[in-house]
N, C-alpha and C positions, 0 to 999 in steps of 0.2 A: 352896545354898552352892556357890560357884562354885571347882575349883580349879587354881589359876596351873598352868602348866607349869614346869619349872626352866628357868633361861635358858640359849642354846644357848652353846655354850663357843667361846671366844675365839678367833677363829685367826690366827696372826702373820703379821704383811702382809711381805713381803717388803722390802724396801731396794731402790726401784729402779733399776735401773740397773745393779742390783749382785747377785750372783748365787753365793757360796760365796766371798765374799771379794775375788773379781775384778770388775770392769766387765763390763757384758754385751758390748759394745764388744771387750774383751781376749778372750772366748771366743770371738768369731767371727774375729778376727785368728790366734788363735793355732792353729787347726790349719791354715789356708795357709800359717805360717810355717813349723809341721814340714816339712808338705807340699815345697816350696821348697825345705827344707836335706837333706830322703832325695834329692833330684833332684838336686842340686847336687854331693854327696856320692857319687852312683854315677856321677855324669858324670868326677870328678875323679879317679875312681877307674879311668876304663880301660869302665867296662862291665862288672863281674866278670860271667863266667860266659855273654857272650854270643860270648865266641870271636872271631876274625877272619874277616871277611865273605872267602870264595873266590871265584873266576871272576871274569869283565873285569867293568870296570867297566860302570854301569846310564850311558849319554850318552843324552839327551832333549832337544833344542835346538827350539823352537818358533819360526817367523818370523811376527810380528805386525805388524810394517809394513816397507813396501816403496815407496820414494824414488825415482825415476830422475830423475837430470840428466844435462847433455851430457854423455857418455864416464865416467860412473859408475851404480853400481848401488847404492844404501847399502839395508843389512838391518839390523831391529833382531831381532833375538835374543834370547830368554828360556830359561834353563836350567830346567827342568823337572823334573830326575832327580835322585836324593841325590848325584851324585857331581860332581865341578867336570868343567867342559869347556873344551879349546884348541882353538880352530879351527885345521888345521895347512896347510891348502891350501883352493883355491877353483875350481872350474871351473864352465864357462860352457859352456853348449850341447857337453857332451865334451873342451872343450878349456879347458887351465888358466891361468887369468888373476892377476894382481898384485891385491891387497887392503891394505889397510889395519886397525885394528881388530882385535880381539879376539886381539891378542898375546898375553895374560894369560889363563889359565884360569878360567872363568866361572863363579861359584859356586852353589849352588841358589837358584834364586830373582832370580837377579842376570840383568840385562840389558848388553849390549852392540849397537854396530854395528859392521854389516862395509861399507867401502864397498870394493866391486869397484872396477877400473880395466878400463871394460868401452865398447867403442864400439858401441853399438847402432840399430837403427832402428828409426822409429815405425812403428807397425802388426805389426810379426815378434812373433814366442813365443819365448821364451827360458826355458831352465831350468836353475837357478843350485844346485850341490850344491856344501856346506861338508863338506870331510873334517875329522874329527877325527884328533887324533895320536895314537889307537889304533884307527883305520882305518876307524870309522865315518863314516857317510855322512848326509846331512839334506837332501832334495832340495827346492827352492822353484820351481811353475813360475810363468810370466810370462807368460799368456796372449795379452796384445798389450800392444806396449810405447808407450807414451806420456808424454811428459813430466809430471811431476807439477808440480801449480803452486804457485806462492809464495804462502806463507802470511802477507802483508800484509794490510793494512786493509779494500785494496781486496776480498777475498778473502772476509773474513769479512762486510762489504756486502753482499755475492753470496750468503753464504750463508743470512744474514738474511731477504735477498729471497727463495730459495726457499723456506725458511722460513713463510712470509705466504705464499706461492702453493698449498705445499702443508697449511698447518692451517687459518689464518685465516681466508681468502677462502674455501675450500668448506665449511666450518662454517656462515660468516654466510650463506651462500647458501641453505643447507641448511636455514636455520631461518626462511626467506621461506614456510615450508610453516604457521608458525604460523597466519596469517589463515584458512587450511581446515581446519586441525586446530577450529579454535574452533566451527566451521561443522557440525559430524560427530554422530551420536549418538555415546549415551554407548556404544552397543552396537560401535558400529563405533571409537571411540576405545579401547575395550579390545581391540580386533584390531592398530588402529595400535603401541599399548600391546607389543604380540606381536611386533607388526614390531620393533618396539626393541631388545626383548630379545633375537629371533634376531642381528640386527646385533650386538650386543654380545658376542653368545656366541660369534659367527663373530672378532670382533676377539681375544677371549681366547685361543680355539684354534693363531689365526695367532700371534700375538704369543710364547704356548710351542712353537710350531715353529720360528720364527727365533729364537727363544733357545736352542732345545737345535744349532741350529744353529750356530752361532755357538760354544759351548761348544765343541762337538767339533772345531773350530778353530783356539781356541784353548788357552790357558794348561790341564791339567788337575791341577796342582797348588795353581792357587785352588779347586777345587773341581770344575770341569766341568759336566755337567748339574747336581747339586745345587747350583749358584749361581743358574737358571730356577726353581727349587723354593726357594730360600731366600727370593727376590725374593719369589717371589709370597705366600709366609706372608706375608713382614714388612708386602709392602704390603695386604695382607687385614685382619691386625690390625689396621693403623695408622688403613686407613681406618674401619674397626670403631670406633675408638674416639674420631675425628672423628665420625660418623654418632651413637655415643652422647652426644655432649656438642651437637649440636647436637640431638637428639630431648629433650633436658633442659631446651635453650632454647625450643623449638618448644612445650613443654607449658605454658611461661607467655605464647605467644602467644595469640593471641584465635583464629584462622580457620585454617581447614584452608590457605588460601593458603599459609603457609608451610610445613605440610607438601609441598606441591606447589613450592614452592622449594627445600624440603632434598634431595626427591629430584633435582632439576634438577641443581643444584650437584652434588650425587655425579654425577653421570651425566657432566658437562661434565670433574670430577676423573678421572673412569676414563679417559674417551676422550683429556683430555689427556696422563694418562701413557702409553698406547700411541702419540698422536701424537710423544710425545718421542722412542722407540725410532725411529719410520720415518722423523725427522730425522736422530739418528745415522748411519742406512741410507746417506742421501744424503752426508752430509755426508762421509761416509767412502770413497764411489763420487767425489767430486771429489778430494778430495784423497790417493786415491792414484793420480789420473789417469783414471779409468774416466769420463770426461767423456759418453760413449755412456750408460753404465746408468747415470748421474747422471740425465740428461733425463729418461729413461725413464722412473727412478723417478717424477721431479718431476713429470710427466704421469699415468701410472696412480694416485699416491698422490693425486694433486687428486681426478681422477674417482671415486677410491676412496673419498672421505672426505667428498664430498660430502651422502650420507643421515648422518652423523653429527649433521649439527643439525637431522635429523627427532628423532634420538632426544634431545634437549637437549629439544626445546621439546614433543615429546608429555605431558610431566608436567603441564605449565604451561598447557594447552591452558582450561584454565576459570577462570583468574587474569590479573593485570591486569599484567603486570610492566613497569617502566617499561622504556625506551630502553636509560638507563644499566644496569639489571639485565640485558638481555638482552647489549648490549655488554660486560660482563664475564663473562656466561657464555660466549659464543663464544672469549674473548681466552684464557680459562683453558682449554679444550678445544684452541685453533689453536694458542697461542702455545707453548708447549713444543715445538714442532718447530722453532720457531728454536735453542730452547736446543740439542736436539739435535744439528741440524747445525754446530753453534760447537764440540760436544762432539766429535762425531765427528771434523771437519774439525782441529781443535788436537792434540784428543790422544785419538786412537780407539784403542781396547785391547778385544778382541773379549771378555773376562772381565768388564769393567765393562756394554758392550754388551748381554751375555747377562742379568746380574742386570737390567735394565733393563727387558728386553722381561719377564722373569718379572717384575718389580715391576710392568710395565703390566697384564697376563694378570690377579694375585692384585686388583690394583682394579678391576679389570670385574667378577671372578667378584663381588666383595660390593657391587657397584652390581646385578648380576643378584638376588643374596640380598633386596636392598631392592625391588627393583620387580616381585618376583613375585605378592605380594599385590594389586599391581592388574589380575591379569587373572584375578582369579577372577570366576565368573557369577554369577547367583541365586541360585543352589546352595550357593556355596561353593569352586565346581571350579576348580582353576588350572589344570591341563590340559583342558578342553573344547574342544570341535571348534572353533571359532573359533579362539581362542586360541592351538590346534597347529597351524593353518591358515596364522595372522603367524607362530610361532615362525620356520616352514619355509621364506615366503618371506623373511622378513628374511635368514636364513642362504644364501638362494639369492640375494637382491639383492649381498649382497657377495663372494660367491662370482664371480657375473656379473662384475662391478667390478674381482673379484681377477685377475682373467685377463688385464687390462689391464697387471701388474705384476708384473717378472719379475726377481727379487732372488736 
């Protein structure tokens, strides 16, 4: 004789949605709203209890572009500091010159221009300090003066073109190495494999060095360095989570080919967001006249970026990828340094600049994350003697390359 248990007692489901009477909805509104009316409320009140700020005031004035046409100097100006700033005079290599601009005191965060009334010549140095009207000084030098050029159609054509000189063309070039990759054991293709990743790791490094450069710069009330460090989370994640949603796709394909796609395409993603930074580079050496370290760049970044579609088409080396696939993998690796240079050359701000090169840095490191698994051996080992052998020269091939470019 078998006996029942008592049945388990009832338990009341909640009202969803609904939570003590209120919307769940209203519970999470409403303590931002307190929040919002204590801030509001101590604002309007003076600040109790935090006293009046003593001693001069904190003036911060940051010059983030610099203009030369005939017989002017125009600066743009970004106020930096909590407190507003007047520009109350202007001198020119020691001696005080007429301006225009920044009549009105410049509030945090607030941009102005000053345009000097300044006769200068092409090739000299010049160093341009803004006094402020409590006597601080902001000094900007001018290494060699050259006209800055008009930023017309024809302009951004130009910039286009380098553009395609410096991503495109040594991409596509770079991935003419396919036919021998295909050719290679499998033991020597996991060295190639090494060669990739040192290259990648070398592009990471660079990319958070010219971003904390850049930072330190500019603006350090966007952030400064932690705007190279914010880039690079967001683009880590981001990519992260592109990489998960195609490894979701990839498991209803049939063939590892497309594993060998997925990692291609990250790899063409990383390299094109770092190529986007070294368009900025350029694009920002022309238009604010440095027409010398324009070339420059345009020359060292070709040569430099050349082995980049080694590392595209090393994944790809045992699949069959059409024309078309190969030609969008390049376009998406080269092409973002046109964007770049439109970027830089329009409206280059060394704060955007620097999140840039760290959003390039954080998508390499998680294309490094995905492709480490391919150079382990027999074993297991992803560090074995081969494999640290490509890490080293990859990092030494663009090292080599890097010396060619002088930013």
């Amino acid at each position: 004789m078998s006996v029942s248990s008592p049945p388990a007692p009832e338990t009341a489901v909640p009202e969803k949605g609904r939570q003590g009477g209120l919307p769940v909805w209203a519970l999470g509104v409403l303590p931002l709203l307190l929040i919002i009316a204590a801030v509001g409320a101590f604002a309007a009140l003076g600040g109790p209890g935090l006293g009046e700020r003593r001693g001069p005031p904190a003036e911060e004035l940051v010059v983030e572009k610099t203009v030369l046409k005939p017989g002017t100097i125009e600066l743009t100006v970004r106020n930096d500091g909590p407190d507003a700033v007047k520009v109350a005079q202007v001198t020119v290599n020691e001696a005080f010159a007429q301006f225009d601009g920044a009549r009105e005191p410049v509030k945090r965060l607030g941009t102005t221009t000053v345009r000097v009334q300044q006769p200068w010549v092409e090739g000299e140095a010049y160093e341009v300090v803004l006094v402020t009207s409590t006597g601080g000084t902001v000094a900007h030098p001018i290494d060699v003066a050259v006209l800055t050029p008009d930023e017309d159609s024809s302009f951004f054509a130009l910039m286009a073109l380098l553009g395609i000189y410096v991503g495109v063309i040594p991409v596509a070039l770079g991935m003419l190495w396919l036919p021998w990759i295909r050719r290679i054991p499998a033991g020597v293709l996991r060295v190639v494999m090494a060669v990739t990743v040192g290259l990648l790791a070398f592009l990471a490094v660079d990319a958070t060095l010219e971003g904390f450069e850049l930072a330190a710069a500019g603006s350090q009330a966007f952030g400064g360095a932690g705007l190279v460090l914010i880039g690079a989370v967001v683009a880590y994640l981001l990519l992260s989570g592109v990489s998960a949603w195609l490894h979701g796709r990839r498991r209803a394909a049939s063939a590892a080919g497309a594993s060998a796609g997925h990692l291609a395409m990250l790899v063409a993603v990383g390299i094109g967001l770092h190529n986007l930074g070294e368009g900025v580079a350029i694009g920002s050496a022309y238009s604010s006249g440095a027409l010398a370290l324009g070339a420059f760049l345009v020359v060292g970044f070709a040569l430099h970026n050349t082995t980049e579609g080694l590392a595209i088409v090393a994944p790809i080396a045992h699949t069959k990828p059409s024309l078309a696939r190969l030609g969008l993998l390049g376009l998406i690796a080269g092409g973002p340094a046109v964007l770049g240079a439109w970027i830089g050359a329009a409206a280059f701000n060394t704060s955007v600049a620097a999140f840039l090169f760290g959003f390039g840095a954080g998508a390499i490191v998680q294309v490094i994350v995905q492709l480490a698994p391919t150079l382990r051996d027999g074993t297991g080992r992803t560090l074995n003697p081969p494999a640290v052998a490509g890490l080293v020269a990859g990092m030494g091939i663009m090292f080599v390359t890097g010396l060619l470019v002088a930013v």
